[in-house]
C-alpha positions, 0 to 999 in steps of 0.5 A: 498264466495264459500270458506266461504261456504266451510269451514262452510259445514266442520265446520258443518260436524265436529260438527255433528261427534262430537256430535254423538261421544260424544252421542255414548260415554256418554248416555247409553243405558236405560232400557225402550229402551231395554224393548220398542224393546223387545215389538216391536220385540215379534211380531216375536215369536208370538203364542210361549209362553213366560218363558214356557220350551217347550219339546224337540223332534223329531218334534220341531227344533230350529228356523231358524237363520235369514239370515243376510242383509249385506250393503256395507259401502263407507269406502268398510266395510260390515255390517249386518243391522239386528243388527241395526234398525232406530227408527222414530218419526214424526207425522201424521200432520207435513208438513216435516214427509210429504217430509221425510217419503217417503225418509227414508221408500225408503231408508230403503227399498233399504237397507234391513234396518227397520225401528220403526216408532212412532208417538207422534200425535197418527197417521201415515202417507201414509209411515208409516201408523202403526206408534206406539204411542211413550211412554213418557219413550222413548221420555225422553230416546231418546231426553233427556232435548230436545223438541221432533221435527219431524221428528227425526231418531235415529239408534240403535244397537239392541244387545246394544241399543247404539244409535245415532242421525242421524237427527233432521228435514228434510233433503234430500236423499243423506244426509239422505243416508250419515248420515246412512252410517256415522252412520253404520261405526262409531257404527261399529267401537265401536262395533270392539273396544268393542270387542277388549277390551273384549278379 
């Protein structure tokens, strides 16, 4: 009996990596998604204006470079998490975003790893409780032909919006934990691969 359930928790795994492979190699990166991030992330250059050239002087420096968050992976690789980010979608009356949420945002938070949260029920929950409405455009991005479950992450490679699924449904925290780590060492290792074949 043991053994059975062995085999099935590697044929399981197998699956899992498979289909993130095969997520990673087929679905492009869309516009919406890239034009949702940008949105997301202009808060961050808030008060500058946009598309303006601004004169150079001796009072304007250019902005600081982010300091980068490095996360050592199990396979003893290192990787920035400022490159990547998980986006959420849960809602603000489902029973599982209730147990998940509490686990991504302390996971998120040990890390140094964020996290976009959208809400498909326009309300957040005590773990995210600013969670953003999702657009119609990035839900049709992100789950396709599929009906939208909560809660669902998503990892995303910020400079190239290459995303992978990391889960769809609850999950507990050491496998929520492992998905994110087997999912850091495969984008890393497309991202190494890309920029060989670039050279």
């Amino acid at each position: 009996m043991k053994k059975k359930r062995g085999l099935v928790l590697v044929y399981v795994q197998v699956i899992l990596i498979a289909a993130i492979v095969g997520w990673l190699l087929v679905k492009p990166a869309r516009a919406s998604v890239l034009a949702e991030v940008q949105r997301l992330e202009a808060h961050k250059t808030a008060g500058a204006p946009q598309n303006q050239a601004q004169p150079a002087s001796a009072d304007t420096a250019p902005a600081p470079r982010q300091t980068p968050v490095m996360w050592r992976l199990p396979d003893g690789s290192q990787v920035n998490l400022r490159n990547y980010k998980i986006v959420l979608f849960m809602q603000s009356g489902c029973q599982y975003c209730h147990q998940f949420d509490p686990l991504l945002k302390s996971l998120s938070e040990q890390m140094g790893l964020s996290v976009f949260a959208y809400t498909l029920d326009g309300r957040g929950d005590a773990s995210f409780p600013d969670a953003i409405p999702a657009p119609s455009a990035v839900i049709q991005d992100l789950f396709s032909t599929m009906k939208p479950v909560t809660p669902a992450a998503f990892l995303v490679e910020v400079n190239t919006l290459r995303t992978l699924p990391l889960l769809y449904g609850m999950v507990d925290a050491g496998t929520l934990s492992q998905r994110v780590n087997e999912a850091l060492i495969l984008s890393e290792q497309t991202r190494a691969q890309t920029q060989y074949k670039g050279k």
